[in-house]
matplotlib code that plots the C-alpha trace (Angstrom):
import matplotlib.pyplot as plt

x = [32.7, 29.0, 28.1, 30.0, 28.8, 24.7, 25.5, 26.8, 23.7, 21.3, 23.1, 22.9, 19.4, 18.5, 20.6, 18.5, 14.9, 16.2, 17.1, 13.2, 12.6, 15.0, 13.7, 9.6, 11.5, 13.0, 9.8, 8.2, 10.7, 9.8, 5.8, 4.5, 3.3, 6.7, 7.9, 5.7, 6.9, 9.4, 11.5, 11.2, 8.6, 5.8, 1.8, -0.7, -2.2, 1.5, 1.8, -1.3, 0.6, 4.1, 2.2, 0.0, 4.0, 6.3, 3.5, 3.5, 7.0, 7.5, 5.0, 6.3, 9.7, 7.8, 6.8, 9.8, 11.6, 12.9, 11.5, 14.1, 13.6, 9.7, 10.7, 11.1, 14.4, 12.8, 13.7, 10.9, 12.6, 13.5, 10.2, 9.5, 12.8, 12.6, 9.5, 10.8, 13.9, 11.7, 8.7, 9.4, 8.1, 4.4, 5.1, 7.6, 5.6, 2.4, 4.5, 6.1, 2.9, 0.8, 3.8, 4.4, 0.9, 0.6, 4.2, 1.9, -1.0, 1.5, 2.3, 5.6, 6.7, 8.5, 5.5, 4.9, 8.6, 9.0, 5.8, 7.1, 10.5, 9.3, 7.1, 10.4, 12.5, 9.8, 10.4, 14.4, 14.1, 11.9, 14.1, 17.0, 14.2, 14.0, 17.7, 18.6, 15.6, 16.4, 19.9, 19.3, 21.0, 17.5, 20.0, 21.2, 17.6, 18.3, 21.9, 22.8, 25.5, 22.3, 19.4, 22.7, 23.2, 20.0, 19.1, 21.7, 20.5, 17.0, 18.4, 20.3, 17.5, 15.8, 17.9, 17.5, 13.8, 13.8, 15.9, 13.8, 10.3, 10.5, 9.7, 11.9, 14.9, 17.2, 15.3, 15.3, 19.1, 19.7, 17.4, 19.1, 23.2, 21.7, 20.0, 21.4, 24.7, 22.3, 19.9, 22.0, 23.9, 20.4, 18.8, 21.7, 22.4, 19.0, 18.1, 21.3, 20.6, 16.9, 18.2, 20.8, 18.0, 15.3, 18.5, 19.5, 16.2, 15.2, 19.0, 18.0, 14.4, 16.3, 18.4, 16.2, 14.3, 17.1, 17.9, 14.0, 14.0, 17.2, 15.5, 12.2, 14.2, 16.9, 13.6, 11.2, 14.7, 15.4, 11.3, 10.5, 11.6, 10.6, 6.7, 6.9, 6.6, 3.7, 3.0, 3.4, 5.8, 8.8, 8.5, 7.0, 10.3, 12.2, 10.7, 10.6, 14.5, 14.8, 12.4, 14.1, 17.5, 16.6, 14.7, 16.9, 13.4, 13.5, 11.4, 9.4, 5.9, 4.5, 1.0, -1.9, -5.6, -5.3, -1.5, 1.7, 4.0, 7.2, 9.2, 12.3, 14.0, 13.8, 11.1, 11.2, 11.4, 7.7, 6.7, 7.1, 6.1, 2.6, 0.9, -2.7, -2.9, -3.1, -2.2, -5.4, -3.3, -3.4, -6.9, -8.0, -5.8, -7.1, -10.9, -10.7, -8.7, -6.6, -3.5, -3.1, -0.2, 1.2, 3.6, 5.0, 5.0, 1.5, 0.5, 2.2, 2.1, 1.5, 2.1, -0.1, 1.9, 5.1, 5.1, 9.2, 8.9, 11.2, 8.7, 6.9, 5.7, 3.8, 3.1, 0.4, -0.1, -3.3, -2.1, -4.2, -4.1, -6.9, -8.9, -9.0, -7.1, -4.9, -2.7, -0.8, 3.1, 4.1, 6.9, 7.9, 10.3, 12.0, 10.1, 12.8, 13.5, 11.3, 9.3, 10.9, 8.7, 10.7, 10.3, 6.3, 6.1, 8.5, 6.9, 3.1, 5.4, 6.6, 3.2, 1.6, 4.9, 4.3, 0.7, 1.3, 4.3, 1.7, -0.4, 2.1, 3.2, -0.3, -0.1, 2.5, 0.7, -2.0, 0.5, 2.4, -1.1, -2.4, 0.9, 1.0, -2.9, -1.6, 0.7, -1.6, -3.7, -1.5, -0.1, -4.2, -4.3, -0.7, -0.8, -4.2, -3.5, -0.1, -0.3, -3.0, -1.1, 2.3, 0.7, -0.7, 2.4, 4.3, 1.6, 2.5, 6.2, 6.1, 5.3, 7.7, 10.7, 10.5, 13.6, 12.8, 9.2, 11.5, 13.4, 10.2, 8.9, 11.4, 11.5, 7.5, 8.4, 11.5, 9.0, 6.1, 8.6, 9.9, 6.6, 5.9, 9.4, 9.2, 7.4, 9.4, 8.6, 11.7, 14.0, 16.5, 16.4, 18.8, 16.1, 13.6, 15.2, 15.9, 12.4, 10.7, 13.2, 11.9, 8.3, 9.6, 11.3, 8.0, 6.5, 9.0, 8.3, 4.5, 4.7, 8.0, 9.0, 6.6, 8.4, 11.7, 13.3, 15.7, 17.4, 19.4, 20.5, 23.4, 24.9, 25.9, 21.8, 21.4, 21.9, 19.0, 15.9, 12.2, 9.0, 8.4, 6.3, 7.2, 8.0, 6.3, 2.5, 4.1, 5.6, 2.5, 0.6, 3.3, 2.5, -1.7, -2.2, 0.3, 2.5, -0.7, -2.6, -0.2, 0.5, 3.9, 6.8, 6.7, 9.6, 9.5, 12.3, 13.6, 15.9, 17.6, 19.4, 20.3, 18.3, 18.1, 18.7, 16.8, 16.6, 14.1, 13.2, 11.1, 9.1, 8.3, 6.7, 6.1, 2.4, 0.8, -2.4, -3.7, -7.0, -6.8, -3.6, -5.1, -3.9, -6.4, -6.2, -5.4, -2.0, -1.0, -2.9, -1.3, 2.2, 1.8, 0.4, 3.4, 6.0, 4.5, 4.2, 8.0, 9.7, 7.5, 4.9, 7.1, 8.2, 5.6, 4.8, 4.5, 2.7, 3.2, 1.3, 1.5, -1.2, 0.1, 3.5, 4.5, 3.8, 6.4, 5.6, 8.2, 9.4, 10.7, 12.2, 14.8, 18.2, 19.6, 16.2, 14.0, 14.0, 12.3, 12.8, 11.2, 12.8, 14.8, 16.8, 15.5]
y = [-44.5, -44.1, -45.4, -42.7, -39.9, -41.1, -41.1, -37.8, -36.7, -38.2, -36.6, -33.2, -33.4, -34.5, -31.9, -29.3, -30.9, -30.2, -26.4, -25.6, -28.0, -25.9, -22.5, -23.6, -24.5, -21.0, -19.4, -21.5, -20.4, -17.0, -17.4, -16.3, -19.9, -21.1, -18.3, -19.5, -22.9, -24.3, -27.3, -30.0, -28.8, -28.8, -28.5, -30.8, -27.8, -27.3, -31.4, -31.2, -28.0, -29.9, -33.1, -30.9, -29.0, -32.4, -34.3, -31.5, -31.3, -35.2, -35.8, -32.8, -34.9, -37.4, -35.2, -33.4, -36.6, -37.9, -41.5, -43.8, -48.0, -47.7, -45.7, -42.3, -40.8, -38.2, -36.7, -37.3, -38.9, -35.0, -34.9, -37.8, -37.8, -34.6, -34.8, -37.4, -35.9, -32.3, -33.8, -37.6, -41.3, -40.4, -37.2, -38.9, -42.0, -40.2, -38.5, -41.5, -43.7, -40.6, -40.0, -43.5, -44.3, -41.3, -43.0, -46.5, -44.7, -43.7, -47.2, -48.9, -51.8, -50.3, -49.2, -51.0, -51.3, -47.4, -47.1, -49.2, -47.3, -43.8, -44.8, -46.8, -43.3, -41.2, -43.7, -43.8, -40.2, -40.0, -42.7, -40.3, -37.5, -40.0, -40.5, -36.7, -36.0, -38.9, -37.9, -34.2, -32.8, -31.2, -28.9, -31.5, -31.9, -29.1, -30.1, -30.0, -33.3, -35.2, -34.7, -35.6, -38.9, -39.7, -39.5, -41.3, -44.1, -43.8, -44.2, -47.4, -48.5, -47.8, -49.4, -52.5, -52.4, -52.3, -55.1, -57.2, -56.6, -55.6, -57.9, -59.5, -59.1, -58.3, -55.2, -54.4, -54.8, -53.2, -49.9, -49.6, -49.5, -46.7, -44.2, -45.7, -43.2, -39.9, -40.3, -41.1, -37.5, -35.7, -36.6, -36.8, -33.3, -31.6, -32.7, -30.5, -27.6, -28.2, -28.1, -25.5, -23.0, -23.9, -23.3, -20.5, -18.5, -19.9, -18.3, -14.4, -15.0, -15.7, -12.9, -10.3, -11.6, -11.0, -7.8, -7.0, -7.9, -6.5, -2.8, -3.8, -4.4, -1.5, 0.6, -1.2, -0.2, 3.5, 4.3, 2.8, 5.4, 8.0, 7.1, 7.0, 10.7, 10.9, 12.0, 14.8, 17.5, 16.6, 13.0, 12.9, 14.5, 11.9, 9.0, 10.4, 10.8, 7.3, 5.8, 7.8, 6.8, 3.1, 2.4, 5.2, 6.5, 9.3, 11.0, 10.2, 12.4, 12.1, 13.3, 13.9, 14.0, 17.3, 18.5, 17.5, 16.7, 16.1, 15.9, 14.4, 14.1, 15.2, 18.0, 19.3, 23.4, 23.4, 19.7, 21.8, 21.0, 23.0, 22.7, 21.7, 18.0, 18.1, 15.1, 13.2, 9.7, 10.9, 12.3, 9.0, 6.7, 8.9, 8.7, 5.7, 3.5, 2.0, 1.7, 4.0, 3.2, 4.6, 2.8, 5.6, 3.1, 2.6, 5.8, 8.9, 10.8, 14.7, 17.0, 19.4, 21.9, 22.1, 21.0, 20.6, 18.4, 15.7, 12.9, 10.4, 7.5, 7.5, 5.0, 6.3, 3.8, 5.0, 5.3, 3.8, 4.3, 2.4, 1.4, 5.2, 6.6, 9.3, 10.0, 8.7, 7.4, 7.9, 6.9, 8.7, 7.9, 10.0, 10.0, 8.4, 5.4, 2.2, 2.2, -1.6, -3.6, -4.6, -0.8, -1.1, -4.1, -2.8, 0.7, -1.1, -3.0, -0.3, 1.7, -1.1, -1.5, 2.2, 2.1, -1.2, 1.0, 3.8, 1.4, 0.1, 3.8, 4.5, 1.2, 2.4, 5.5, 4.4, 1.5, 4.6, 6.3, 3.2, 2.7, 6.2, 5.7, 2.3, 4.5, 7.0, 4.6, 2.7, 6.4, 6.8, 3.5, 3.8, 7.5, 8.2, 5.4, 5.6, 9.3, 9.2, 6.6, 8.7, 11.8, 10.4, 8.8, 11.9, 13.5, 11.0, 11.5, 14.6, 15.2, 13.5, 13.9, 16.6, 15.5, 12.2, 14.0, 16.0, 12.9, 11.3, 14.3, 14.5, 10.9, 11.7, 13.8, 12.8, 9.3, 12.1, 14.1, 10.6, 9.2, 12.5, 12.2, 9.0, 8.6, 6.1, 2.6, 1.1, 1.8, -0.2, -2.3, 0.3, 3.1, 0.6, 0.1, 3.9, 4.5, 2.0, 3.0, 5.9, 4.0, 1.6, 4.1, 5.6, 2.5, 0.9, 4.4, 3.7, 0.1, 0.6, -2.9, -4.6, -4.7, -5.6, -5.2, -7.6, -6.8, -9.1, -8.4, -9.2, -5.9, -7.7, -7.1, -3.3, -2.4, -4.7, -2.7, -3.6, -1.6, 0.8, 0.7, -2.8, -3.6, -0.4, -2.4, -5.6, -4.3, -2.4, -5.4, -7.7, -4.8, -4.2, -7.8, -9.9, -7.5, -4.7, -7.8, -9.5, -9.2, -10.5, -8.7, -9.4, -9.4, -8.4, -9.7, -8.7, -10.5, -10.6, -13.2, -14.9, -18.3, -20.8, -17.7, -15.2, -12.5, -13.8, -10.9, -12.2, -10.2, -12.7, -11.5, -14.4, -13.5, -15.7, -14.0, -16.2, -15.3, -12.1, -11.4, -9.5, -11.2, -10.1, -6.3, -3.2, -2.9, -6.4, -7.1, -3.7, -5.2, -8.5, -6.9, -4.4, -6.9, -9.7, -6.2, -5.1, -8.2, -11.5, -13.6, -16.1, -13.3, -12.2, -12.7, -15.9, -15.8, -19.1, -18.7, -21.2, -20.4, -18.7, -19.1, -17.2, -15.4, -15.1, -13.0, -13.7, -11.5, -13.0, -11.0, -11.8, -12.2, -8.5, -7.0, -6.0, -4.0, -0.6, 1.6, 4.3, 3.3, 6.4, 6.2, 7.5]
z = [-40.3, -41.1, -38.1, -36.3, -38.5, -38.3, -34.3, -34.5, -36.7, -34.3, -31.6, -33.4, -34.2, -30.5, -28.9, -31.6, -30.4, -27.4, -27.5, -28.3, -25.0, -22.9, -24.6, -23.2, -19.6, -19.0, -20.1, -17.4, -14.6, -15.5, -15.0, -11.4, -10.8, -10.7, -7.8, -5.7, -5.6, -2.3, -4.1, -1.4, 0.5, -1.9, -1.1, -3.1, -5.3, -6.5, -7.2, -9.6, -11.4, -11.3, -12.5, -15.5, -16.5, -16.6, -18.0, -21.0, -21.2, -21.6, -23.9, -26.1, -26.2, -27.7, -30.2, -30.6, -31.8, -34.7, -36.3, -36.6, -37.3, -36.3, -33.3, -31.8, -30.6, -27.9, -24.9, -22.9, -20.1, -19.1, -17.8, -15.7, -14.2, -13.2, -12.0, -9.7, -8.2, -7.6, -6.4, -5.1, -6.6, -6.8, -9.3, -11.0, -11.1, -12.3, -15.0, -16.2, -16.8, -18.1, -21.4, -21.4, -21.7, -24.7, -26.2, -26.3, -28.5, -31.1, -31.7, -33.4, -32.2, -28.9, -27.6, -24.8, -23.9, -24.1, -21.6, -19.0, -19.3, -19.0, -16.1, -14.6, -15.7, -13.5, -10.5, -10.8, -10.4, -7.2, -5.4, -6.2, -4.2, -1.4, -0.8, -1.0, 1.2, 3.9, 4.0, 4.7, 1.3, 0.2, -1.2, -4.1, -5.4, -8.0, -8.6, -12.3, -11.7, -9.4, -12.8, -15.2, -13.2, -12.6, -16.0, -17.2, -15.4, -15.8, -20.1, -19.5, -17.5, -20.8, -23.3, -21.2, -21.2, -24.9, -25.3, -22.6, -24.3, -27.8, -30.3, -32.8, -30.6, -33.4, -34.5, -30.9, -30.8, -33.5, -32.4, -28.8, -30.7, -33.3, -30.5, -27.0, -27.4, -28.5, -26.3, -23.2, -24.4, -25.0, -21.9, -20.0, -20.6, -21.4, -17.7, -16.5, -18.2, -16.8, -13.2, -14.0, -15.4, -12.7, -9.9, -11.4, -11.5, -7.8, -6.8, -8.5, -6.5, -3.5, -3.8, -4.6, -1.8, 0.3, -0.6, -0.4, 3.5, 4.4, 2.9, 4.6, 8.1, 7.4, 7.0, 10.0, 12.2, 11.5, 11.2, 14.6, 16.9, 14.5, 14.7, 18.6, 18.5, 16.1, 12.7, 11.8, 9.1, 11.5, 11.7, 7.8, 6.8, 8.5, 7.2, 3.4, 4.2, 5.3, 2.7, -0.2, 0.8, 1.5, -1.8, -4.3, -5.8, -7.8, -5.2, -1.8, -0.8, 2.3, 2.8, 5.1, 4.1, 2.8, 2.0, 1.9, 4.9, 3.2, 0.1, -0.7, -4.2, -8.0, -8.2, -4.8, -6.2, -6.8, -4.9, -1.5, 2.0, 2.7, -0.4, -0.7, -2.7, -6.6, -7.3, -8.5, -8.2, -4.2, -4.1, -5.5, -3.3, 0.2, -1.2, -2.5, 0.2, -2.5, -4.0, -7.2, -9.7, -13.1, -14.2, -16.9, -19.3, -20.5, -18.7, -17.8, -14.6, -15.0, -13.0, -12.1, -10.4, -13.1, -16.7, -16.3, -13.9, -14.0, -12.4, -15.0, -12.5, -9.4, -6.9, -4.3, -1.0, 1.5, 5.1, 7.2, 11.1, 13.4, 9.8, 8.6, 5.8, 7.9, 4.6, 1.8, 1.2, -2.5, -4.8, -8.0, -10.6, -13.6, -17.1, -18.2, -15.2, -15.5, -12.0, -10.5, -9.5, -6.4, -5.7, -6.0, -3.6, -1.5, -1.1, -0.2, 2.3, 3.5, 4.2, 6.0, 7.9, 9.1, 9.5, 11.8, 13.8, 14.3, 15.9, 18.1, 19.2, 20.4, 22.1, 23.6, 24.5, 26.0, 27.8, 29.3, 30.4, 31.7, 34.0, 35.1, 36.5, 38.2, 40.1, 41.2, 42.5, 44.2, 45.5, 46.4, 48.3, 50.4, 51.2, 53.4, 55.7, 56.2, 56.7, 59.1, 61.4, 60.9, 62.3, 65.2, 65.8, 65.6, 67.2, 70.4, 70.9, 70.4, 74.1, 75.3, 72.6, 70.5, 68.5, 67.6, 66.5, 64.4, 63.2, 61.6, 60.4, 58.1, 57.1, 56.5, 54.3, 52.4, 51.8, 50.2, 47.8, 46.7, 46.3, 44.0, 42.0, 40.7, 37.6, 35.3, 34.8, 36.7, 40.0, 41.1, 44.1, 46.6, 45.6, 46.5, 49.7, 50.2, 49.5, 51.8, 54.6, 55.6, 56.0, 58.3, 60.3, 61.3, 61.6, 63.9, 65.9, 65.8, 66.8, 68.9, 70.4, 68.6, 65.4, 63.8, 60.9, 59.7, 56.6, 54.3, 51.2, 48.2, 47.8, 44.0, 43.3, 44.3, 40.4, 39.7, 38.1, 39.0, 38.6, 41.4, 43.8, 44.2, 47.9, 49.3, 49.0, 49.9, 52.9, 54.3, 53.4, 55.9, 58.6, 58.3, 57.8, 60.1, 62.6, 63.6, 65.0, 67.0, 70.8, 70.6, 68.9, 65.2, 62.4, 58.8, 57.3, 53.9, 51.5, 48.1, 47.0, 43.1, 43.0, 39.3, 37.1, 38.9, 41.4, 44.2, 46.6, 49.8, 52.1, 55.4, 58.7, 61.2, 61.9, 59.8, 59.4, 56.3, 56.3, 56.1, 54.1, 51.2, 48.1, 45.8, 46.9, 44.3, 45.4, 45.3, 41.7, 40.2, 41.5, 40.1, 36.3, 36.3, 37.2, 34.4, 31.7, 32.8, 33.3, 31.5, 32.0, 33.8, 36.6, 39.1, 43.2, 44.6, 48.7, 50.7, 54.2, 57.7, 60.1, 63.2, 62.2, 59.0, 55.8, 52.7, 49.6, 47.0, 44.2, 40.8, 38.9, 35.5, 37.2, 35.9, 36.7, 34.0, 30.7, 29.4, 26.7, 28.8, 32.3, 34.1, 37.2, 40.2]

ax = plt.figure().add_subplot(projection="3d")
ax.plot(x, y, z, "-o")
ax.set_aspect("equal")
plt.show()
């Protein structure tokens, strides 16, 4: 009976060492070092941080233990073990020896014996690391029943130690059956509750990091389409309306240089759209390029257009567009609302998200500009020489048949007013077709037997989109280059077809010319960039050429034609 109720005590006094243990880990888990850390995947400068914690933490078992026969009742196997099973065998390794080795300085006559176990305890726990890690449940390394296991192990393993190395045997004996029940317990248990704190706080993290991201995306989605069209009071009031909603603020301001923009929330009777900055929070963020924040805690926010108003905090983020400070994004809260600090982060998140999205609209911009100059140039390039040859054409039969002139005439001009009508990105291929029709009519006029057209073409692909302009050049090219300079009749043939996931257009003329097909001319370059800008990198035109016999220019193009936000239908 006394043996049970000195068990009991030792239990009880080990399980109370323990609570102050426990009470040090969760302050730990709540320190910015430990957020930072990614259990299993672990970088050296976080192994020297893990190595300086565990070591502290086992050796303060040490000290938090009880004397008992010339020996200490600790829970400094906590520690090592851990140390092993979060970091692998050379943390837990390096933990072990370094509180065994302190254990050994304190003396007693199980010294040496608890040295070698601790360091053995550190190991046990980094081969449980190893097996998690090589049998892909990286998920188990912070599971409360894995560090209660382990650490039961790691105290038998203990236990046995003792008995192999102390010295007298019997005292050694008689050591392990008064603290091999509490400590097993201790250990056993305090590693659990370890695990289940450190799992517990890496869950919240993981959470709030979730819900962080889904805002930050929610917000990146809606603000997108807003920025396309410039900032200004319109599209500031949208994006206060969508930031205010998103983040539940007490109120969202959204500012230029010099006033505000918009206004959304508590305090909007006299925080009004218009008004000249007064804010000094705002002044000081534009002129000073940096984030301002009162927090409403240490220091209160005033404002200095209403002394009822309802606003206490202020968060004021600089909005920067090409490197300059265009305006500022800023998040109040009510004097009596703590400001969040997910709410801080997420509102600097939020302004370099938009400054980022301004840049991309005026990428966009000048992207829309620079394809709209491609077009006039290849309009430049097509239109003088085709027109010249048309007219003298016309010019020609119109002696002889003054309806066919007629005929072409109008063809002439239905190709001009479509030439001066299309201005999107994309046109599918039957306007293509339509479009390069009335060309070849006048030039099968000009070059009369001379030329044929052969069309063929999978009526299942006229739906399919492609920049425009994008046979016209390729065509001409097929005629200037290969059909103008031959003597015999010449064919321009022109297919479609699906081929290995993609819609392969080919443009072949059995001239031949391959020294003077023009590959590296405007209009062929300004086809090849549109179609690779449009369509991919991996899309494009391919030109295979036999001497005297034939030339193909191939179109790739993704099999259900290319994608753009700004594409119409022509």
């Amino acid at each position: 009976m006394d043996t049970l109720l000195f068990t009991q005590h030792n239990i009880f006094m080990l399980l109370q060492q323990m609570s102050v243990f426990l009470v040090i880990a969760y302050l730990f888990t709540k320190s910015p070092v430990f957020r930072t850390f990614n259990i299993g995947d672990l970088r050296p400068k976080q192994m020297i941080i893990l190595y300086v914690v565990f070591s502290t933490f086992s050796i303060m078992g040490t000290y938090f233990g009880f004397p008992i026969n010339d020996a200490i009742a600790n829970t400094r196997a906590i520690g090592a073990v851990l140390a092993g099973i979060i970091g692998g065998p050379v943390l837990g390794t390096a933990v072990g020896l370094t509180s065994g080795l302190h254990r050994m300085t304190l003396g007693g006559f199980t010294a040496v014996s608890c040295g070698i176990s601790t360091t053995l305890e550190g190991l046990i726990g980094g081969l449980f690391h190893l097996y998690l890690i090589r049998n892909n449940q990286q998920s188990k390394l912070l599971s409360p029943k894995i560090a209660f296991f382990a650490t039961f192990i790691a105290e038998i393993v203990q236990m046995l130690t003792i008995l192999a190395t102390a010295k007298p045997y019997t005292e050694a004996l008689a050591l392990v059956q008064v603290i091999y029940l509490p400590m097993i317990v201790a250990n056993s248990c305090g590693s659990a509750i370890f695990v289940s704190i450190i799992r517990d706080q890496k869950s919240m993290f993981d959470k709030l990091g979730v819900i962080f991201s889904n805002k930050a995306l929610r917000i990146a989605d809606k603000t997108l389409s807003i920025l396309s069209k410039g900032f200004n009071e319109d599209t500031a009031d949208k994006l206060a309306k969508v930031i205010h909603h998103e983040t539940g603020v007490g109120a969202v301001a959204i500012t230029d240089r010099d006033k505000v923009l918009a206004f959304r929330g508590l305090g909007n009777d006299h925080h009004t759209v218009g008004i000249n900055l007064t804010s000094p929070e705002t002044i000081r963020a534009i002129s000073e390029d940096r984030i301002i924040f009162v927090d409403g805690s240490k220091k209160q926010w005033k404002c200095a257009l209403s002394d009822n108003c309802p606003l206490g905090s202020i968060l004021s983020v600089p909005l920067r567009f090409d490197n300059e400070v265009i305006g500022t994004i800023n998040l109040f809260e009510p004097k009596d609302k703590i400001f969040l600090t997910m709410n801080k982060t997420l509102g600097e998140g939020i302004t370099n998200l938009l400054s980022n999205q301004l840049l991309y609209a005026r990428y966009n911009e000048q992207k829309s500009l620079l394809i709209e100059a491609e077009l006039k140039l290849i309009q430049a390039q097509i239109n003088p020489h085709f027109l010249f040859n048309a007219l003298n054409t016309i010019i020609a039969i119109l002696r002889r048949d003054s309806d066919r002139a007629r005929e072409l005439l109008l063809h002439i001009s239905n190709f001009f007013r479509t030439n001066l009508k299309r201005k999107g990105d994309l046109a599918t291929l039957e306007d293509e077709l339509n479009h390069v029709n009335s060309y070849l009519v006048i030039e099968k006029a000009r070059f009369e037997d001379r030329l044929n057209i052969i069309m063929d073409i999978d009526p299942k692909l006229l739906n399919v989109k492609m920049p425009v302009f994008t046979l016209q050049p390729l065509i001409e090219n097929s005629i200037k280059h290969g059909i103008s300079d031959m003597i015999t009749p010449g064919t321009v043939k022109i297919s479609a077809k699906s081929m290995d996931g993609m819609t392969i257009i080919a443009i072949e003329d059995n001239a031949g010319n391959c020294g003077e097909w023009d590959t590296t001319g405007l209009g062929m370059n300004i086809v090849e960039k549109r179609i690779k800008n449009l369509c991919g990198d991996q899309y494009g035109l391919e030109v295979d050429c036999v001497p005297d016999e034939r030339t193909t220019v191939t179109v790739k193009l993704p099999e259900r034609g290319c994608r753009s936000d700004k594409s119409t239908d022509h």
